[in-house]
C-alpha positions as CSV (number, residue, x, y, z in Angstrom):
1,X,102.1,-112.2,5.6
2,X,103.4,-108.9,5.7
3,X,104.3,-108.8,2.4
4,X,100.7,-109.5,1.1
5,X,100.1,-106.3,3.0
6,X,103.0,-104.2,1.4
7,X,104.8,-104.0,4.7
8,X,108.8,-104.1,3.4
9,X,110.3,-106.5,5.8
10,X,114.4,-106.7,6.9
11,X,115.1,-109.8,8.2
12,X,118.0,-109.8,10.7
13,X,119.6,-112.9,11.6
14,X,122.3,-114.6,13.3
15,X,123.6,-116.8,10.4
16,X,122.0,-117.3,6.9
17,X,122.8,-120.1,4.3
18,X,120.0,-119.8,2.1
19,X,119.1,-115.3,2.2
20,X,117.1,-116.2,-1.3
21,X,114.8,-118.3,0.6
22,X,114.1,-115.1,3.1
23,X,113.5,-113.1,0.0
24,X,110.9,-115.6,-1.2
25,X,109.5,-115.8,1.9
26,X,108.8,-111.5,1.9
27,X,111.5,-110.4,2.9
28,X,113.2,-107.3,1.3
29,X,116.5,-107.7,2.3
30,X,118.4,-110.0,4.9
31,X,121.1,-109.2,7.0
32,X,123.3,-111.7,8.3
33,X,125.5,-111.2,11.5
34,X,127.6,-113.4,11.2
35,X,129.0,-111.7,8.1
36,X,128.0,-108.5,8.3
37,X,130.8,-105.4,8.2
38,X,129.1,-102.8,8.5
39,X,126.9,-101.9,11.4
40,X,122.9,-102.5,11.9
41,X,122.1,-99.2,11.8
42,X,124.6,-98.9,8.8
43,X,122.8,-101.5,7.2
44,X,119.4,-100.4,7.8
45,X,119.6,-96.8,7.1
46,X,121.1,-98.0,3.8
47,X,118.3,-100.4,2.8
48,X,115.3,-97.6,4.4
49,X,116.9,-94.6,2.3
50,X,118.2,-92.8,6.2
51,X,114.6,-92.9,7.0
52,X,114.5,-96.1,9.8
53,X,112.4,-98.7,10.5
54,X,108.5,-98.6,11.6
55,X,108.2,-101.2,14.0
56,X,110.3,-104.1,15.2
57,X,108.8,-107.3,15.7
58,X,111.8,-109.1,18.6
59,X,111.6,-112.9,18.6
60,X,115.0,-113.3,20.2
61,X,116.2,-110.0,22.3
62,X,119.5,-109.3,23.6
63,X,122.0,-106.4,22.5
64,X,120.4,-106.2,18.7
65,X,117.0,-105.2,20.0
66,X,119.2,-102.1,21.7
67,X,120.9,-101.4,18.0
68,X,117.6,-101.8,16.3
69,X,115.6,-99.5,18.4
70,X,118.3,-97.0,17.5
71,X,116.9,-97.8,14.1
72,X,113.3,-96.4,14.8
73,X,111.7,-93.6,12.7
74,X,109.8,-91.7,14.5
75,X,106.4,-92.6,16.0
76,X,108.0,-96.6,15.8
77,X,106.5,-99.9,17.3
78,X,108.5,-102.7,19.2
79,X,106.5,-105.7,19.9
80,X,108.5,-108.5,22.4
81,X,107.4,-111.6,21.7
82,X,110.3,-113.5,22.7
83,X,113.0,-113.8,25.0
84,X,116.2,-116.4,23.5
85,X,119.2,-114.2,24.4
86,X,119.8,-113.8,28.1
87,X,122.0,-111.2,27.2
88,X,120.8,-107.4,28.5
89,X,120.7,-104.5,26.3
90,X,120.5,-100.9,27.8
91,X,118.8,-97.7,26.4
92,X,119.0,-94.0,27.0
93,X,115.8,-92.8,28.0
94,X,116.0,-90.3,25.0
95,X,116.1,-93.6,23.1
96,X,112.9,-93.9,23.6
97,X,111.1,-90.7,24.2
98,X,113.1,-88.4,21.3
99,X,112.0,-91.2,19.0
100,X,108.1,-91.9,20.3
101,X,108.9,-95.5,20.6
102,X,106.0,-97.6,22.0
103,X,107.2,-100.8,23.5
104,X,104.5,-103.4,23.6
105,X,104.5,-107.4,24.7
106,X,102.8,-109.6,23.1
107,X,101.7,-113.2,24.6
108,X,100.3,-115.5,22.5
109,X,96.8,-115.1,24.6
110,X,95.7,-118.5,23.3
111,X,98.1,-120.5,25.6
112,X,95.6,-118.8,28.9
113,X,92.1,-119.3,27.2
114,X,90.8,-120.6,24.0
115,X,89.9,-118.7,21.4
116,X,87.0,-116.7,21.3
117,X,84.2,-117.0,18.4
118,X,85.2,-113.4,16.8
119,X,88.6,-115.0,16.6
120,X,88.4,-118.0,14.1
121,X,87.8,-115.9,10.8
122,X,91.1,-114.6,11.5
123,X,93.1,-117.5,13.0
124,X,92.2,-119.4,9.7
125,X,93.0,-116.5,7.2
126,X,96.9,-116.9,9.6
127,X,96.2,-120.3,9.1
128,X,95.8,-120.1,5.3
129,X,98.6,-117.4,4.9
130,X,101.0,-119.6,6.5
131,X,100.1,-123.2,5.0
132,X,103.4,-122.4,2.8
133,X,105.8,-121.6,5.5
134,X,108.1,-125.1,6.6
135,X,109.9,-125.4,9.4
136,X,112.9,-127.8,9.9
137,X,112.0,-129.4,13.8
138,X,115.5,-130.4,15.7
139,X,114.1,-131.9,18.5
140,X,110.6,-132.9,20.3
141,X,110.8,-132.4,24.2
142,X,108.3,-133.0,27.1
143,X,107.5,-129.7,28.9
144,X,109.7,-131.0,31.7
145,X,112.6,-130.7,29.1
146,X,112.5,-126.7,28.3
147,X,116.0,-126.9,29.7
148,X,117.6,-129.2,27.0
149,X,115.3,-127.6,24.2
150,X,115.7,-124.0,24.7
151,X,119.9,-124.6,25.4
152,X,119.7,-126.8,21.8
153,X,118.3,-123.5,20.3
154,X,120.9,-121.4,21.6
155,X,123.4,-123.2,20.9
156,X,122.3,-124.5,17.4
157,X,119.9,-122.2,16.2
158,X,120.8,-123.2,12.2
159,X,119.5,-127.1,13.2
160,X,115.8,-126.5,13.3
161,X,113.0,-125.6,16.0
162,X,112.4,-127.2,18.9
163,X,108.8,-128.4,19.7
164,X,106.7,-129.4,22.8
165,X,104.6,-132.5,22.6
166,X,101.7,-132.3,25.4
């Protein structure tokens, strides 16, 4: 999506097989972890021209999200939408305040209530955007089984997602 917008995206993952399908996904450059030599911020200041990132969008957390908001520009945005790693990062304060970072979480508000009328025009243009995207699934769990899913994603994040059935 963000590409239709002409947002340049760096996708930052823990292993990559396929980086070309990333890049026909949006993204304008990937960079893998696991093979990585140089640093993140290496990495991104080389891709960004020195001048940082704009935002951070963090699915996953853990000590990355602490290198990558080392990454910000000025004036930067992290949105936490997730929460995989239950590793802990830590920041200096000036991390945060020398660079203007806003730090902002966001919960899918959908799971509380339903959507609301102004809503749909939006959810369907996300809808439509998206039709495209696929998704290997690993493994389908009841509620009662976030235990085994969210270990399977840990441990074998390459495998697929792991869905709910309700």
């Amino acid at each position: 999506m963000a590409k239709l917008y002409g947002i340049n995206v760096i996708s930052v993952v823990r292993r990559v097989k396929q980086a070309h399908l990333l890049e026909s996904l949006g993204a304008t450059a990937v960079i893998d972890l696991s093979a990585e030599r140089a640093t993140i911020m290496q990495r991104i200041m080389e891709i960004t021209g020195n001048k940082g990132v704009n935002g951070i969008i963090d699915n996953v957390g853990g000590p990355v999200t602490g290198e990558l908001i080392r990454c910000i520009d000025f004036g930067g945005k992290l949105i936490i939408n997730g929460g995989m790693s239950a590793e802990k990062y830590s920041l200096h304060n000036f991390d945060i305040l020398l660079n203007g970072l806003q730090i902002e979480p966001h919960v899918y508000r959908y799971f509380f209530t339903p959507p609301l009328p102004e809503d749909i025009t939006m959810l369907k243009e996300i809808a439509e955007m998206s039709a495209g995207f696929v998704s290997t699934v690993s493994g389908k769990h009841a509620l009662g089984d976030f235990k085994t899913a969210i270990g399977e994603s840990v441990r074998f994040p390459e495998k697929g997602k792991h869905i709910f059935c309700m």
